[in-house]
C-alpha angles and dihedrals in degrees: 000000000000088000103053085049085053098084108038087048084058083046098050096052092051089065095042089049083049093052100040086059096045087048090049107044120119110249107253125246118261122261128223122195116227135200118234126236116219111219118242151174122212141170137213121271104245112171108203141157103272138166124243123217133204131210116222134167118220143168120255105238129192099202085183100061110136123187119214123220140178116268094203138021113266150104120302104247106171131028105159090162132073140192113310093355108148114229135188118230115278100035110132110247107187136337128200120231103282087222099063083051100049091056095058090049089052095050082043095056096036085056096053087038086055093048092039084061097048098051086055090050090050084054093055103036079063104058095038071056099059103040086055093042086072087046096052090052096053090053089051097054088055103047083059094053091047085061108036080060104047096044079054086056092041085055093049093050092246090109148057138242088234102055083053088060088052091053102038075057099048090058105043088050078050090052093039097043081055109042081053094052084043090058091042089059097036095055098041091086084063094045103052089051087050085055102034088055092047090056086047098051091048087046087059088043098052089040084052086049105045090042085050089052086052087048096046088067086062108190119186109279092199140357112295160111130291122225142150092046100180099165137056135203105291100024113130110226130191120222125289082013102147107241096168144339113213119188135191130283091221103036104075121124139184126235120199130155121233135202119279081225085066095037096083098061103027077062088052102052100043086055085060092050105251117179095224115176139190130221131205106224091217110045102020094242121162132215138185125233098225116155132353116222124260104258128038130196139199095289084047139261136295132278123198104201115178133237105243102197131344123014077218098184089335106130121172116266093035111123113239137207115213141184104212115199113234123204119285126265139184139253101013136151133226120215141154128261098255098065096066124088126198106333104310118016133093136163141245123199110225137221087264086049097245119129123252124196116232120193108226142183118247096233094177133266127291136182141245147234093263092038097265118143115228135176127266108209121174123200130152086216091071114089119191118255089037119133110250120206110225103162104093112226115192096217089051113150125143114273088037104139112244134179120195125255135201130254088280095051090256117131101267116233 
């Protein structure tokens, strides 16, 4: 019997021991829900003239380049240069052997000698034309009246037939001897401009060659810099055939395209004579917007910005980030990056330290004093002296609580 009460007595204390706790447990304290403040930096709204500023990407250009080539055909024999080594005008380059020049400039000047000679020979073949031109007349008046006198005879029966043939012959070889001379002197007047031509043309010839032989020893026609070397000392080249191109220190631009949406005013301003200029971000270069090209197409048109100072480790070809100055406009503001949202909120903290959100125009980028890019925004909804929110929170919605914090992110006192 003492066994089957066992259990429900140990159940029995268990609920007593239950009881007893709850009974005795001390009421807990009270609870009150809070509200959290989100930590923020802000700045105050300060509307100013400012100018905006526009990145671009362009290509660094030489338009100066030149390329020189060998004006004949000939051995290298001097190459003092090599690749990217800056020159000052009047450096030699390259020259070809004097002696492959000097063999052109021989068969040059024995082409206009030959014609010159023939010309001189033309001249006198002329006047040895026209002296025997009077002979040749003389023989043929008398040839006629040879005949004339012997055909009378013939008719009178004193004469042969015979001796007429000889005389008919006689006549003819008179007429024939003369309408030849007659051609001679007609056509000298063609002759001596063939040939005439044909001197002028070797004297130019010989003025082409003798200019090519100064222009196969290429000096520097200006301070640069030498690329594109393709031949060494020794190599035999052929004309025209391309040895170097060489381009100017100062001469380099860059050429970037821009946005149809910044051409307008960019136009404008350059027809007013704005002074609008372009930094490197890197080493601090400036350039000059001076001219767009002539045709655009759907990613934008062409801008030629130049190169103001040292060409510094610019080399054509590289690819170049700029910051192009636009034109300057009123009553901006300048914030960071972090303070925008999408493409055109922002928020203000306000006087109950709660966010509100603030629609804005995305004006462009500037710079500041230490370099830095920030952000231009417009709206007429921002007053000045209004708190700007510029730490991005990434639960922001209007109405969020905020409480300010100092320059390091900690709750300011």
């Amino acid at each position: 019997m003492s066994r089957k009460l066992l259990p429900l007595l140990m159940i029995a204390l268990g609920i007593a021991g239950f009881l007893l706790l709850k009974a005795t447990r001390p009421e807990p304290a009270e609870v009150s829900a809070t509200e959290r403040s989100w930590l923020v930096q802000v700045q105050k709204v300060n509307p100013t003239r400012a100018t905006p500023v526009l990145p671009l990407y362009g290509e660094v250009v030489a338009p100066d380049l030149q390329t020189i080539t060998a004006t004949l055909a000939g051995r290298i024999d001097r190459l003092p240069v090599r690749e990217g080594k800056q020159v000052s005008e009047g450096d030699l380059l390259v020259a070809l052997d004097s002696a492959d020049i000097e063999s052109v400039l021989a068969q040059a000047r024995a082409q206009v000698a030959d014609l010159e000679a023939q010309v001189r020979s033309e001249q006198v073949r002329y006047r040895n034309d026209q002296q025997s031109l009077e002979s040749e007349k003389a023989i043929l008046d008398n040839a006629r009246r040879q005949f004339e006198r012997i055909q009378s005879l013939v008719e009178r029966n004193l004469a042969s037939r015979e001796s007429l043939e000889a005389a008919t012959d006689a006549l003819a070889r008179a007429e024939l001897t003369l309408r030849i001379r007659e051609r001679a002197i007609a056509e000298h007047p063609a002759r001596l401009q063939s040939l005439e031509a044909r001197l002028s043309q070797a004297r130019a010839s010989l003025s082409s060659a003798e200019l090519d032989g100064e222009r196969a020893v290429s000096t520097a026609p200006f301070d640069g810099m030498v690329t594109n070397l393709q031949v060494a000392a020794g190599d035999q080249v052929s004309r025209n055939q391309a040895l170097l191109s060489i381009y100017p220190i100062q001469g380099l631009e860059v050429r970037a395209r821009v946005p149809q949406m910044y051409l307008g005013e960019l136009v404008e301003a350059l027809a007013k004579g704005a002074t609008l200029t372009a930094t490197t971000e890197d080493s601090g270069q400036r350039f000059e917007l001076v001219r767009f090209a002539g045709l655009s197409d759907p990613a934008g048109t062409e801008a030629v910005l130049e190169l103001n100072g040292e060409s510094g480790a610019l080399r054509p070809g590289a690819l170049q980030p700029l910051l192009l100055q636009r034109p300057a406009r009123d009553n901006l503001i300048t914030i960071p990056f972090s303070a925008l949202y999408g493409a055109d909120s922002v928020y203000i903290m306000t006087d109950d330290n709660r966010m509100q959100r603030v629609t804005v125009q995305r004006v462009g980028e500037a710079l500041s004093e230490n370099g830095e890019r920030r952000l231009l925004i417009a709206s007429e909804h921002l007053k000045p002296g209004m708190h700007l929110i510029t730490t991005h929170l990434p639960n922001a919605i209007t109405g969020l609580k905020v409480k300010l914090a100092d320059s390091e992110g900690a709750p300011a006192s």
